[in-house]
N, CA, C and O atoms as a CHARMM CRD file, in Angstrom:
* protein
*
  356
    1    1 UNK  N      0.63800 -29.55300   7.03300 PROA 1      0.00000
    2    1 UNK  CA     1.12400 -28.27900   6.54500 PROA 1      0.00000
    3    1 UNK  C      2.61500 -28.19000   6.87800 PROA 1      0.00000
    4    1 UNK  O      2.99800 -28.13100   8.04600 PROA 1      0.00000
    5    2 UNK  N      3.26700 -28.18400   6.06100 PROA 2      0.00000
    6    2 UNK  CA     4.75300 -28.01000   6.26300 PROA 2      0.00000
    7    2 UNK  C      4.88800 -26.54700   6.24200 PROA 2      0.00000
    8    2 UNK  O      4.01600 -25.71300   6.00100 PROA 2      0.00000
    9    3 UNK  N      6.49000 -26.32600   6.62300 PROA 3      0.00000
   10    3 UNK  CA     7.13500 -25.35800   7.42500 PROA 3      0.00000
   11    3 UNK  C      7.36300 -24.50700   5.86800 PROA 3      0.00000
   12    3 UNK  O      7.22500 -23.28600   5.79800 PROA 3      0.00000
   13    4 UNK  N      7.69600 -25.29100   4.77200 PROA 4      0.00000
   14    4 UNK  CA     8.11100 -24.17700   3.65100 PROA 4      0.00000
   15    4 UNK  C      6.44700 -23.77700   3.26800 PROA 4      0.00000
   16    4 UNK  O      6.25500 -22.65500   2.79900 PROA 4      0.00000
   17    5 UNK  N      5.67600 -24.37500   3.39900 PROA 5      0.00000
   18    5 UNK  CA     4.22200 -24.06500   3.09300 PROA 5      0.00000
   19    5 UNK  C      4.05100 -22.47100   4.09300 PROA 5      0.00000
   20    5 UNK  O      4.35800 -21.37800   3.61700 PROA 5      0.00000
   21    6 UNK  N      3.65600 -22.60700   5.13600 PROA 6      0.00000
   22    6 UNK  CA     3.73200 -21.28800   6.17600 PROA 6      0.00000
   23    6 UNK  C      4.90800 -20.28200   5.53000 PROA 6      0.00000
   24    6 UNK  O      4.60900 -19.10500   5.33100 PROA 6      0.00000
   25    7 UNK  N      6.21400 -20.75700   5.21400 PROA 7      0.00000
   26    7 UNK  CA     6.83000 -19.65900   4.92400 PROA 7      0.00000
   27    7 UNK  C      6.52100 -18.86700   3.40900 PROA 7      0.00000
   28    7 UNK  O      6.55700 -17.64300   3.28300 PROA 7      0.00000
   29    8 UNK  N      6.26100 -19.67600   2.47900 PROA 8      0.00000
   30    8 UNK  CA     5.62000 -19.63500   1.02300 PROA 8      0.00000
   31    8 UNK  C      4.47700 -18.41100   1.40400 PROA 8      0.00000
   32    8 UNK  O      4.30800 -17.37400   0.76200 PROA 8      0.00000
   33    9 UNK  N      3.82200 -18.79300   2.50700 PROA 9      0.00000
   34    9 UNK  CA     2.13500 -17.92900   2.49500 PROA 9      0.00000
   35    9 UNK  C      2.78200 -16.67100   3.24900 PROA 9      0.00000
   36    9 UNK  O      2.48600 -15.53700   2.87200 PROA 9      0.00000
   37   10 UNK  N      3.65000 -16.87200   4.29500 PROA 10     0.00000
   38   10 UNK  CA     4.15100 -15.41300   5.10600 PROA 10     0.00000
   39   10 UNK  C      4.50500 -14.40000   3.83300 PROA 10     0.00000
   40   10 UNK  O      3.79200 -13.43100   3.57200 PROA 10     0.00000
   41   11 UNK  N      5.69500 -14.74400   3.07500 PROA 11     0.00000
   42   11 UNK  CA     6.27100 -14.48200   1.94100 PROA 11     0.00000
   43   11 UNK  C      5.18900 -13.66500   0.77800 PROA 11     0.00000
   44   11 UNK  O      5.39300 -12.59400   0.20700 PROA 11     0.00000
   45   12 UNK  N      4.02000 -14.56400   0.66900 PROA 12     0.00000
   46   12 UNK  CA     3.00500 -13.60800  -0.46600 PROA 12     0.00000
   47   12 UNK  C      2.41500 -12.72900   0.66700 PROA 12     0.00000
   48   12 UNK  O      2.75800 -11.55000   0.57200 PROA 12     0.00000
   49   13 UNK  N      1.67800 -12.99800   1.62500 PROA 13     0.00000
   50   13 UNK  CA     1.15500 -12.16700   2.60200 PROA 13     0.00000
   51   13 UNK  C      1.83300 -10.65200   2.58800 PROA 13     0.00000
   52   13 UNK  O      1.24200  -9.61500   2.28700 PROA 13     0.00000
   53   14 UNK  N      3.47200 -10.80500   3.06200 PROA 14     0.00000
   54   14 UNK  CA     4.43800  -9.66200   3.24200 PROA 14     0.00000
   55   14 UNK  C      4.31800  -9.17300   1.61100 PROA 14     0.00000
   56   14 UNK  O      4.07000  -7.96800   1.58800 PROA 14     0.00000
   57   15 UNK  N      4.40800  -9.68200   0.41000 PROA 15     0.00000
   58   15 UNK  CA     4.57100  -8.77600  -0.90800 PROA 15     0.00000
   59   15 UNK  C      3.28400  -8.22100  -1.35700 PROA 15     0.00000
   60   15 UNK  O      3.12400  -7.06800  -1.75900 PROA 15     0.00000
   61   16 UNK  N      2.37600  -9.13400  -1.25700 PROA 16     0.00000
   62   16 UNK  CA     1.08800  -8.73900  -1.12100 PROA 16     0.00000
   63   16 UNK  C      0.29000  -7.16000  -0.29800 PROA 16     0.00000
   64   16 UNK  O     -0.61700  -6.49300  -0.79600 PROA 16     0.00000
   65   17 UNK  N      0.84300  -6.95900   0.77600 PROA 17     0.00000
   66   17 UNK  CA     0.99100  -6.05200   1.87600 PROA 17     0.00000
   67   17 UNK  C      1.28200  -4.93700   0.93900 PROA 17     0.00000
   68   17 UNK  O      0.46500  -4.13300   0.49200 PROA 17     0.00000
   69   18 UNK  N      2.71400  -5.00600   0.67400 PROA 18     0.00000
   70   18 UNK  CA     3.60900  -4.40000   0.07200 PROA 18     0.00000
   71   18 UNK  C      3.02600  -3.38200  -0.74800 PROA 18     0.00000
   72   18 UNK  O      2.91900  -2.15600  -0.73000 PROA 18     0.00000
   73   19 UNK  N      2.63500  -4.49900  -1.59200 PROA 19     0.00000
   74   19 UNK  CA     2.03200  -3.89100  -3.48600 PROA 19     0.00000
   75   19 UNK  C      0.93400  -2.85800  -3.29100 PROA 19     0.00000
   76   19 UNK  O      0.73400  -1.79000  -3.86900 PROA 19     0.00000
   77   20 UNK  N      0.23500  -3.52000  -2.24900 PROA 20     0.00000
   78   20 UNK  CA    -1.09800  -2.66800  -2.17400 PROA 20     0.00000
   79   20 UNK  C     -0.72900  -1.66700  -1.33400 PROA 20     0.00000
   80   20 UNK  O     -1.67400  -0.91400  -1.56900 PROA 20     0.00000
   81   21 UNK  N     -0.20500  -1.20100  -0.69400 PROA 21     0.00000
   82   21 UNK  CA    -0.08400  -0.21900  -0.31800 PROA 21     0.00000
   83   21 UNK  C      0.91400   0.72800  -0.56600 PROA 21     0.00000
   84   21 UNK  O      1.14600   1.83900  -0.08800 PROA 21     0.00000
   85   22 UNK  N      1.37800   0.13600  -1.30100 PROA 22     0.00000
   86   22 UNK  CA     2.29900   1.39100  -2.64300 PROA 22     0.00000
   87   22 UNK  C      2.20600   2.21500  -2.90000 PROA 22     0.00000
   88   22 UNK  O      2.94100   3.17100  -2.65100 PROA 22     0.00000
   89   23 UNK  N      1.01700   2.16900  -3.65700 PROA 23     0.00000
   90   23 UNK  CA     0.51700   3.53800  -4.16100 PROA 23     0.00000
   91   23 UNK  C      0.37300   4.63700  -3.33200 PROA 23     0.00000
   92   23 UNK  O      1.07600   5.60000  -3.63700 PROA 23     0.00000
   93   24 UNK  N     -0.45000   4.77100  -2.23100 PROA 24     0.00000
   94   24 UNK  CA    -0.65400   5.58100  -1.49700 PROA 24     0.00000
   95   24 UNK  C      0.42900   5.70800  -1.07100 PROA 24     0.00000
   96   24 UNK  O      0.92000   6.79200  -1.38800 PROA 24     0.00000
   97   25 UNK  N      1.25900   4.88200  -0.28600 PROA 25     0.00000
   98   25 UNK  CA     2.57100   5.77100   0.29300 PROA 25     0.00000
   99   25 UNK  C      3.56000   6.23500  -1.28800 PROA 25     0.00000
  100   25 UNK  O      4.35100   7.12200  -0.96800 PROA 25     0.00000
  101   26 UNK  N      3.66100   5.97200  -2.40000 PROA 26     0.00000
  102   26 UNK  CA     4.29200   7.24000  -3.11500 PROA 26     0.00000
  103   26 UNK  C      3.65800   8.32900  -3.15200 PROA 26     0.00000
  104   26 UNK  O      4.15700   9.45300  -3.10500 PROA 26     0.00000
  105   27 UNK  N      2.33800   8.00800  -3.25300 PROA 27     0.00000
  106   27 UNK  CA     1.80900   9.44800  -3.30600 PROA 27     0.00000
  107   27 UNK  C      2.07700  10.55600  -2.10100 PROA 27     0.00000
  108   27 UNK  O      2.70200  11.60800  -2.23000 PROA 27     0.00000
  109   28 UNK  N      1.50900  10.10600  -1.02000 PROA 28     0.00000
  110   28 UNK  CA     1.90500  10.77300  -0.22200 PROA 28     0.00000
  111   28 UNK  C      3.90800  10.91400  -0.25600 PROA 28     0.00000
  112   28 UNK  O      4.10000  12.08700  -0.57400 PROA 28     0.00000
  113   29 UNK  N      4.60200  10.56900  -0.16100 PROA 29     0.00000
  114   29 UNK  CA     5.88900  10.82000  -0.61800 PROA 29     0.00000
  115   29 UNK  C      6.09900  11.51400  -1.36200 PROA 29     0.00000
  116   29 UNK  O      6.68300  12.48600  -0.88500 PROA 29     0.00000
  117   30 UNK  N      5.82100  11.63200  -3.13000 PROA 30     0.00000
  118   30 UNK  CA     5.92000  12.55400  -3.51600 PROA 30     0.00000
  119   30 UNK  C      5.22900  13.97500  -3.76200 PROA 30     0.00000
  120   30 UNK  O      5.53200  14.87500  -4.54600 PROA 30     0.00000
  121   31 UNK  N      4.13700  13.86400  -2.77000 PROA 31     0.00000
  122   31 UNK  CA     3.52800  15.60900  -2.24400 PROA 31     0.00000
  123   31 UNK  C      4.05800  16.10600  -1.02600 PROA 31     0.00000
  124   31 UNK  O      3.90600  17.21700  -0.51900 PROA 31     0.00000
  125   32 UNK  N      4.76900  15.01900  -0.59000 PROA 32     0.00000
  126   32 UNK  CA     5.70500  15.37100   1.04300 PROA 32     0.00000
  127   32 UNK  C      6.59400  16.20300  -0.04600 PROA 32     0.00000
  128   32 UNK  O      6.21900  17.29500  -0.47300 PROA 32     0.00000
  129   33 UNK  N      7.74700  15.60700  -0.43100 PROA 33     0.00000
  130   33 UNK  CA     9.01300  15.98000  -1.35100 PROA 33     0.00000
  131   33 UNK  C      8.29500  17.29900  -2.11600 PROA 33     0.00000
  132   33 UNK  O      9.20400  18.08700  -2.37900 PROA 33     0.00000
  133   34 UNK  N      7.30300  17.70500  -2.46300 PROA 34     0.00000
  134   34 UNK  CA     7.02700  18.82100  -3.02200 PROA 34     0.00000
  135   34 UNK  C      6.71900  19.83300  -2.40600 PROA 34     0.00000
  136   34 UNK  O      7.01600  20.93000  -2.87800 PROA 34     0.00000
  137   35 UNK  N      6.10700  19.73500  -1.30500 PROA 35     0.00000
  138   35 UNK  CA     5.54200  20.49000  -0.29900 PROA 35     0.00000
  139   35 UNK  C      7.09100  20.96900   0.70200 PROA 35     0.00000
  140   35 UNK  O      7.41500  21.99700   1.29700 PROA 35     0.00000
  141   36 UNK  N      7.53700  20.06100   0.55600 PROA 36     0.00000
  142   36 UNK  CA     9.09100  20.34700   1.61500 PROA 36     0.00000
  143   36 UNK  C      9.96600  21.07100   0.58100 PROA 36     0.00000
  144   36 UNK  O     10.61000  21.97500   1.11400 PROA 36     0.00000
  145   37 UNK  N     10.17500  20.94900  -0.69700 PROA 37     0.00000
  146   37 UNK  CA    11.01200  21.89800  -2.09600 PROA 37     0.00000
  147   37 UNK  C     10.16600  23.45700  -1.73700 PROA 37     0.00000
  148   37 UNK  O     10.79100  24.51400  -1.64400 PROA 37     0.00000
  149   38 UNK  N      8.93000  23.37500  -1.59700 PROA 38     0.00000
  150   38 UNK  CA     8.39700  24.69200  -1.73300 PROA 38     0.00000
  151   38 UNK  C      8.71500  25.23100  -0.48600 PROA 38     0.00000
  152   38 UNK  O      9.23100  26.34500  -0.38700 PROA 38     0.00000
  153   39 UNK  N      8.43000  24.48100   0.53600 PROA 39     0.00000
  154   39 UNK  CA     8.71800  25.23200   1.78400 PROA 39     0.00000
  155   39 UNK  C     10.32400  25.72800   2.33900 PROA 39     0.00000
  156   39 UNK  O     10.62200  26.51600   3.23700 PROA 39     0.00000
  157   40 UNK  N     11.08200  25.03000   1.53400 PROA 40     0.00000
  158   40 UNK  CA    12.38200  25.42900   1.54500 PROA 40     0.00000
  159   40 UNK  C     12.95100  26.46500   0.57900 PROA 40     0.00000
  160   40 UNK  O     13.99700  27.11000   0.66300 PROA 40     0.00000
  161   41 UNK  N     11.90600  26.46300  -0.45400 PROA 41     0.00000
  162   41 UNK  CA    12.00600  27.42300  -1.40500 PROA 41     0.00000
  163   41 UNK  C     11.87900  28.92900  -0.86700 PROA 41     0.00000
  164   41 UNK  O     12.65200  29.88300  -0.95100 PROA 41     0.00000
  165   42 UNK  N     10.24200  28.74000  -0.10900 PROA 42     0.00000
  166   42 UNK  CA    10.00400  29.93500   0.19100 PROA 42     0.00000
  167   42 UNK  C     10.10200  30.66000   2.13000 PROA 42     0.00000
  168   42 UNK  O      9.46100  31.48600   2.78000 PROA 42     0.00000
  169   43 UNK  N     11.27400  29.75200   2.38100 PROA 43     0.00000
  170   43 UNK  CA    11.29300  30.16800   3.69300 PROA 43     0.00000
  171   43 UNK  C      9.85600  29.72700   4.74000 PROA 43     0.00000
  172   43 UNK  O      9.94600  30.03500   5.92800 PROA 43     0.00000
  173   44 UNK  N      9.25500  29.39500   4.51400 PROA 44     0.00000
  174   44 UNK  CA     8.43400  28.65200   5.52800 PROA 44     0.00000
  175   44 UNK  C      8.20800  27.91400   5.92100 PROA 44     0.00000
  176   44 UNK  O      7.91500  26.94800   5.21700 PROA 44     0.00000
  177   45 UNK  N      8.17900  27.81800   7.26200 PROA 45     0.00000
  178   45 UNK  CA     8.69800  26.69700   8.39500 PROA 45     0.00000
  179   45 UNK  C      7.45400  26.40600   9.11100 PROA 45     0.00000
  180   45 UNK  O      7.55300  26.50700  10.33400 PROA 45     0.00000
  181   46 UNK  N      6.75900  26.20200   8.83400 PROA 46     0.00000
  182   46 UNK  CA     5.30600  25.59900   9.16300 PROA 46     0.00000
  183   46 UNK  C      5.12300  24.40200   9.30300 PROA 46     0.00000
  184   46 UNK  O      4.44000  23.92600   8.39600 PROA 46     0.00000
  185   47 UNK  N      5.47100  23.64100  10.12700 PROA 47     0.00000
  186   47 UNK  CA     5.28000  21.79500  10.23200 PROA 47     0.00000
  187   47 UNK  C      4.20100  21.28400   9.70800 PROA 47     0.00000
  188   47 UNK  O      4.07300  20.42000   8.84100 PROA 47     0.00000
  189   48 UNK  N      3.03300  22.19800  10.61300 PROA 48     0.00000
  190   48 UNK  CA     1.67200  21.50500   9.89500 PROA 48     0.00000
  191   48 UNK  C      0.86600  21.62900   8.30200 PROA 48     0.00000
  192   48 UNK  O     -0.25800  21.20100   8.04400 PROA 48     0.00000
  193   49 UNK  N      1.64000  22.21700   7.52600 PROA 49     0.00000
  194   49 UNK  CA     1.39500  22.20800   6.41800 PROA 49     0.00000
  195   49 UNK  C      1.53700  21.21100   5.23100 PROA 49     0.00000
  196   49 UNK  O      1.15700  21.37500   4.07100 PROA 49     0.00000
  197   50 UNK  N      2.30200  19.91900   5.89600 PROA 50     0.00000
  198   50 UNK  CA     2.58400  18.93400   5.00600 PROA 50     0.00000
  199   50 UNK  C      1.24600  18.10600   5.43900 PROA 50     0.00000
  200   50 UNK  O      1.10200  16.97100   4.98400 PROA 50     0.00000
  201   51 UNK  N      0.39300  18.58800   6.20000 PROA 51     0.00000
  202   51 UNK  CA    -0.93000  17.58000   6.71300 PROA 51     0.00000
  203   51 UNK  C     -1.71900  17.13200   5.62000 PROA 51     0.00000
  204   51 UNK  O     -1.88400  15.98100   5.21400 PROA 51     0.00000
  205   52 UNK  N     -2.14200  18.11200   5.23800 PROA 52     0.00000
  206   52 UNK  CA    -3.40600  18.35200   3.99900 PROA 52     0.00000
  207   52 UNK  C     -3.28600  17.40700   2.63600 PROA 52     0.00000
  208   52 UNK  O     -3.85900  16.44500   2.12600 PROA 52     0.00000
  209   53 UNK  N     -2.18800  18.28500   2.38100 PROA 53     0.00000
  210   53 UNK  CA    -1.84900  17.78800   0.96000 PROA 53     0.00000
  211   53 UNK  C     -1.68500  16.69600   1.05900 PROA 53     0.00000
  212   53 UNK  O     -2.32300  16.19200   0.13500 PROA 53     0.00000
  213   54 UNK  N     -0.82200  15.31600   2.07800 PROA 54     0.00000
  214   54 UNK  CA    -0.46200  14.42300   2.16800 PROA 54     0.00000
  215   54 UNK  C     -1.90300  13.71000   2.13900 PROA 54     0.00000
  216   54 UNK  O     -2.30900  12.84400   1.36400 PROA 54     0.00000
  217   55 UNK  N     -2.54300  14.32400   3.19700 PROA 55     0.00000
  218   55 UNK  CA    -4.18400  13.54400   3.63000 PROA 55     0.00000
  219   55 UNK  C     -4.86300  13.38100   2.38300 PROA 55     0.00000
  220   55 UNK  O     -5.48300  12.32700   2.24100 PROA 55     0.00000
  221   56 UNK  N     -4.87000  14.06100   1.62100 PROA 56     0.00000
  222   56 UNK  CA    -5.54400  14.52600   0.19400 PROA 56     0.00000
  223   56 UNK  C     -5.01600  13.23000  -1.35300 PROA 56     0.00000
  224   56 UNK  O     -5.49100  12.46500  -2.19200 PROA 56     0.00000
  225   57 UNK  N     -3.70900  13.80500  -0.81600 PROA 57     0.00000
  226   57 UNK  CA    -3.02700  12.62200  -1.81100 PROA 57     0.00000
  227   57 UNK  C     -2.87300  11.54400  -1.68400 PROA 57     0.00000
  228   57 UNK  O     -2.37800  10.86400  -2.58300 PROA 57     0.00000
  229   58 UNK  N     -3.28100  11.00600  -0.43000 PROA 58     0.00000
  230   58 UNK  CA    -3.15500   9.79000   0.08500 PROA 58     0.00000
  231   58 UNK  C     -4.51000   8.94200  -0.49100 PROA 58     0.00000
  232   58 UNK  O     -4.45900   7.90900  -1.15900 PROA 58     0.00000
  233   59 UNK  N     -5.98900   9.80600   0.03800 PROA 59     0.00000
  234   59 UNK  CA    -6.94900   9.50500  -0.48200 PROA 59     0.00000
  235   59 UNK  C     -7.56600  10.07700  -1.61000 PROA 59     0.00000
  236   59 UNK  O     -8.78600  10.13100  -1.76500 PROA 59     0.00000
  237   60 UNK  N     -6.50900  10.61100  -2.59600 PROA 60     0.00000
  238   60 UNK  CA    -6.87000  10.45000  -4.16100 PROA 60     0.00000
  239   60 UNK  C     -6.17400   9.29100  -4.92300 PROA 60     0.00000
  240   60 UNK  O     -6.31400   9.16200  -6.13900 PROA 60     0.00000
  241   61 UNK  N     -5.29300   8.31300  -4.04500 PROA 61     0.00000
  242   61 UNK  CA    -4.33300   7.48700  -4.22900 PROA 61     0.00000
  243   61 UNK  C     -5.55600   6.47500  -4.20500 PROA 61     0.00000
  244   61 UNK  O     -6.13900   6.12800  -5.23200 PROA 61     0.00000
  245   62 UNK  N     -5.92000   5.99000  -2.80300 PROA 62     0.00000
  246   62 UNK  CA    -7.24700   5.92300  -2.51800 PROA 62     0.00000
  247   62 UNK  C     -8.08200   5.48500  -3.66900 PROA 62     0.00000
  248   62 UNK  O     -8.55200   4.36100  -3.84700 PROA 62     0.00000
  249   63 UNK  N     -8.17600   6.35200  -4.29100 PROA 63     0.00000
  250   63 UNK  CA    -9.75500   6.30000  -5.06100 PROA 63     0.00000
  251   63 UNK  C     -9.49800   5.75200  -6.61500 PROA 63     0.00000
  252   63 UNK  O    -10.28500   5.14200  -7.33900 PROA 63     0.00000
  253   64 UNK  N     -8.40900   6.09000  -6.82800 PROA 64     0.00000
  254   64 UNK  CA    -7.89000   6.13000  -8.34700 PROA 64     0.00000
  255   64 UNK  C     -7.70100   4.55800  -8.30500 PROA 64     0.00000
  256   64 UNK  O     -8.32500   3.75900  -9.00400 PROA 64     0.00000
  257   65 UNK  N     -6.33300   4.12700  -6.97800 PROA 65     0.00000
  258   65 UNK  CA    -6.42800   2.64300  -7.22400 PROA 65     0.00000
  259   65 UNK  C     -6.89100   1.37900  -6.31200 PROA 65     0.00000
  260   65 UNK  O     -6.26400   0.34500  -6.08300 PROA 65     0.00000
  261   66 UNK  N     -8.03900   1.73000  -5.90900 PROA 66     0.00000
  262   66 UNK  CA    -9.30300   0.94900  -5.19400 PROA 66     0.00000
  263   66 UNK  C     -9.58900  -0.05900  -5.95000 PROA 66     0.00000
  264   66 UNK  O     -9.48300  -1.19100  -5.47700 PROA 66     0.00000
  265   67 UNK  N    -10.03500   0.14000  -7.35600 PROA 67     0.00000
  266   67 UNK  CA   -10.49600  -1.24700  -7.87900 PROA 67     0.00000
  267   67 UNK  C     -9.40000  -1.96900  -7.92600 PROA 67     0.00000
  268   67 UNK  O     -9.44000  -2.93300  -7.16200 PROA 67     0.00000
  269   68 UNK  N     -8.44400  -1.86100  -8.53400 PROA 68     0.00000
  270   68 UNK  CA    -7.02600  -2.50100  -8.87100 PROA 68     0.00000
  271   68 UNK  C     -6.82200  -3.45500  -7.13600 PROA 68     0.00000
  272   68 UNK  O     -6.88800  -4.67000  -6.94800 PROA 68     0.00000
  273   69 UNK  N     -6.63900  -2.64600  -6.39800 PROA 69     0.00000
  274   69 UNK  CA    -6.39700  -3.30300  -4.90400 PROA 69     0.00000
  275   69 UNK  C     -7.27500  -4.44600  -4.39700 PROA 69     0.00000
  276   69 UNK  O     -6.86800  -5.48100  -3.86900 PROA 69     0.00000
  277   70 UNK  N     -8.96400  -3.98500  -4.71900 PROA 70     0.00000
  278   70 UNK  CA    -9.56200  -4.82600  -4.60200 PROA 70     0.00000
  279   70 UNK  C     -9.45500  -5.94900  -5.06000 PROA 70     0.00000
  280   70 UNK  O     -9.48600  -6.95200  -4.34700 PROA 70     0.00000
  281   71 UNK  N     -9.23700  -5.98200  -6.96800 PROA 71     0.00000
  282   71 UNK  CA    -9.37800  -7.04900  -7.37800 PROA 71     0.00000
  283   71 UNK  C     -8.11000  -8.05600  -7.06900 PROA 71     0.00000
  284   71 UNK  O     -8.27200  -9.27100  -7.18000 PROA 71     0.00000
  285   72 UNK  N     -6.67300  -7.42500  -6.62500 PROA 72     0.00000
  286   72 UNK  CA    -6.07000  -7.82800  -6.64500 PROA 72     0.00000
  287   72 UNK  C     -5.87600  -9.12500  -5.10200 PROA 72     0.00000
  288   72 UNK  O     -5.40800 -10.25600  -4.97900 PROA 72     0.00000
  289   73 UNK  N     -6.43100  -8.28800  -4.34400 PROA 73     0.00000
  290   73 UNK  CA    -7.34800  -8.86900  -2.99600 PROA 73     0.00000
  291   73 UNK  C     -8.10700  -9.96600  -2.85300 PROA 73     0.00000
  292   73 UNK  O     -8.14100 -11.05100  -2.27000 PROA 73     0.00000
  293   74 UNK  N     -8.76600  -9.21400  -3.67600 PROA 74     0.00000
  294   74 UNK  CA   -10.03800 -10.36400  -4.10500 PROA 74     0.00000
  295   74 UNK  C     -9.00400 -12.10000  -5.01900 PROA 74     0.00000
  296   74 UNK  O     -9.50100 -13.18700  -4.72400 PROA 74     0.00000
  297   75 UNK  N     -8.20800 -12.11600  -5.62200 PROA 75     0.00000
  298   75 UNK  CA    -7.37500 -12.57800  -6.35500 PROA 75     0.00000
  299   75 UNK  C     -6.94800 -13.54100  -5.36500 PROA 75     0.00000
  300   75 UNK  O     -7.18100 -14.74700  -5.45800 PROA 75     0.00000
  301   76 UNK  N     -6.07500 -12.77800  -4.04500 PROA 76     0.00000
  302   76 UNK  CA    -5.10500 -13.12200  -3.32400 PROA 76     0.00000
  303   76 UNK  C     -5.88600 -14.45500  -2.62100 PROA 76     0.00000
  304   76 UNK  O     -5.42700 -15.57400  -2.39400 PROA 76     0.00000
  305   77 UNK  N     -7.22500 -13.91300  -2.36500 PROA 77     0.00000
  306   77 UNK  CA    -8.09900 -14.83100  -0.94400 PROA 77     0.00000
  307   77 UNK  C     -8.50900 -15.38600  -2.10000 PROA 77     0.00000
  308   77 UNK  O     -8.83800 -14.24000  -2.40500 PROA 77     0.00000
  309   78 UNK  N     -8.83200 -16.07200  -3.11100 PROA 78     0.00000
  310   78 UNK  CA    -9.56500 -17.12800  -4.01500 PROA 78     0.00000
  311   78 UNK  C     -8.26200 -18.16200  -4.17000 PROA 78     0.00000
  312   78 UNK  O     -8.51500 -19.36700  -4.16000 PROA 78     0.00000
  313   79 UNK  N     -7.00200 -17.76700  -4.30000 PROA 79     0.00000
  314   79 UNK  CA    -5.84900 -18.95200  -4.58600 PROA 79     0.00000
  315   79 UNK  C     -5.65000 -18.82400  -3.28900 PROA 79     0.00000
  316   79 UNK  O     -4.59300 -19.44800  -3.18500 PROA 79     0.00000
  317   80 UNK  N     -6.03200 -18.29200  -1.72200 PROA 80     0.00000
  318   80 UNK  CA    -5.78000 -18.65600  -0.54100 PROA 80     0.00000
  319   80 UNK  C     -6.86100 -19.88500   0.10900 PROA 80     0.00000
  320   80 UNK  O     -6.58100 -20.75400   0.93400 PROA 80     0.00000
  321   81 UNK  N     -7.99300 -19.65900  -0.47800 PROA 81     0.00000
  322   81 UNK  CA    -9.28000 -20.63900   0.18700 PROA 81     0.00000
  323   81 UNK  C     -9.22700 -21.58100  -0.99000 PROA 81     0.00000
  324   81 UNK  O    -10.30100 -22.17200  -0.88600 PROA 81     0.00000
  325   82 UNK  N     -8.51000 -22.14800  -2.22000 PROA 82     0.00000
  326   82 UNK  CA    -8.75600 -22.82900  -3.12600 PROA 82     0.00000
  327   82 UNK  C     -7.38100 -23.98500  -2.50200 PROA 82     0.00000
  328   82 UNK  O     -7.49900 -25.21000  -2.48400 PROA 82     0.00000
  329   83 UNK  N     -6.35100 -23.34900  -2.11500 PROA 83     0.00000
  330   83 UNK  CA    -5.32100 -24.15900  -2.30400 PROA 83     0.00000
  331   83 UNK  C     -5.43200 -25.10700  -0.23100 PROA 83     0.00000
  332   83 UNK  O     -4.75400 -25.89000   0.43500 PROA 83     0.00000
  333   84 UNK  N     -6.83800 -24.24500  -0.06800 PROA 84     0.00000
  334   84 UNK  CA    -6.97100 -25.12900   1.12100 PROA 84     0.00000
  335   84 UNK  C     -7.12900 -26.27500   1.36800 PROA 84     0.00000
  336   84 UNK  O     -6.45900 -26.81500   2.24800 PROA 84     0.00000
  337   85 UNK  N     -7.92200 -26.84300   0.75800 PROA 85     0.00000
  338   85 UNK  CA    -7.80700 -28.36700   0.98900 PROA 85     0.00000
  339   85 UNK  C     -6.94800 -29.16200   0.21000 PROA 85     0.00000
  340   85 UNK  O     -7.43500 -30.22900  -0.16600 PROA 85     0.00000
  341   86 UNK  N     -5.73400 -28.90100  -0.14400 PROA 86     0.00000
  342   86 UNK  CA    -4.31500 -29.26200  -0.73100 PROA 86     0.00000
  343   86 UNK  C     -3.35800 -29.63600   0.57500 PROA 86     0.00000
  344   86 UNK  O     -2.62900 -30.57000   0.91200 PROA 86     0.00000
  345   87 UNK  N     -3.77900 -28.39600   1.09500 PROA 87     0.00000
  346   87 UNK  CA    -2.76700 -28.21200   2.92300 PROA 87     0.00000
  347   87 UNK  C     -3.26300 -29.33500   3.68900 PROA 87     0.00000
  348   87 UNK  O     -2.58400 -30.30800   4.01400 PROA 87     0.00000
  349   88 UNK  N     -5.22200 -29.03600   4.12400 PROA 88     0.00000
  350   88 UNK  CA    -5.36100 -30.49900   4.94200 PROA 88     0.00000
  351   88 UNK  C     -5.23200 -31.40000   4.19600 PROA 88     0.00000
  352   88 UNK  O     -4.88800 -32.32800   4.92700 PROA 88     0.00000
  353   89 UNK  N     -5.29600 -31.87500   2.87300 PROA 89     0.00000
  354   89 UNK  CA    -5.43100 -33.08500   2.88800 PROA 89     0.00000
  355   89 UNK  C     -4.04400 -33.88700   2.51000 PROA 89     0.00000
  356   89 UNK  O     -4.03000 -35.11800   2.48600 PROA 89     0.00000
C-alpha cells in the first residue's frame, strides 16, 4: 500500500464526510439565519429559542435525505472492499 494510496482514501473519506453531512448542517443554518432575522426583528433575546427549530430541521434534513446518504454510503464501502485486494496484492 503506498503513501499516495492512504492519501487518495483520506482525501475521499474527508469529501465523502463532507457531502453527507451537508444537508443537515444547511438546514440547520438556514433556520438558525431565520430564527436570528426574526429575533432581531422582533426584539427578542431568548438564546434558547434557536434549539427547536434547528433540532427539527436538522431531523427533517434527516429524513428527506436518508436514502440518498445511504445509498451514497452504501456506494462508498462497495468501491472501498472491491478495490481491496488491488492494495494487498
Amino acid at each position: 500500500m503506498s503513501p499516495e494510496y492512504v492519501v487518495g482514501f483520506a482525501k475521499q473519506a474527508l469529501e465523502t464526510t463532507l457531502l453527507i453531512s451537508a444537508p443537515m448542517l444547511g438546514f440547520g443554518l438556514a433556520i438558525g439565519l431565520v430564527v436570528s432575522v426574526f429575533q432581531a426583528v422582533t426584539s427578542i433575546q431568548e438564546m434558547t429559542l434557536t434549539f427547536i427549530p434547528k433540532i427539527l430541521a436538522v431531523f427533517l434534513a434527516l429524513i428527506i435525505f436518508f436514502p440518498w446518504m445511504l445509498r451514497y454510503l452504501v456506494d462508498f464501502t462497495v468501491r472501498l472492499m472491491v478495490s481491496i485486494p488491488s492494495v494487498i496484492g
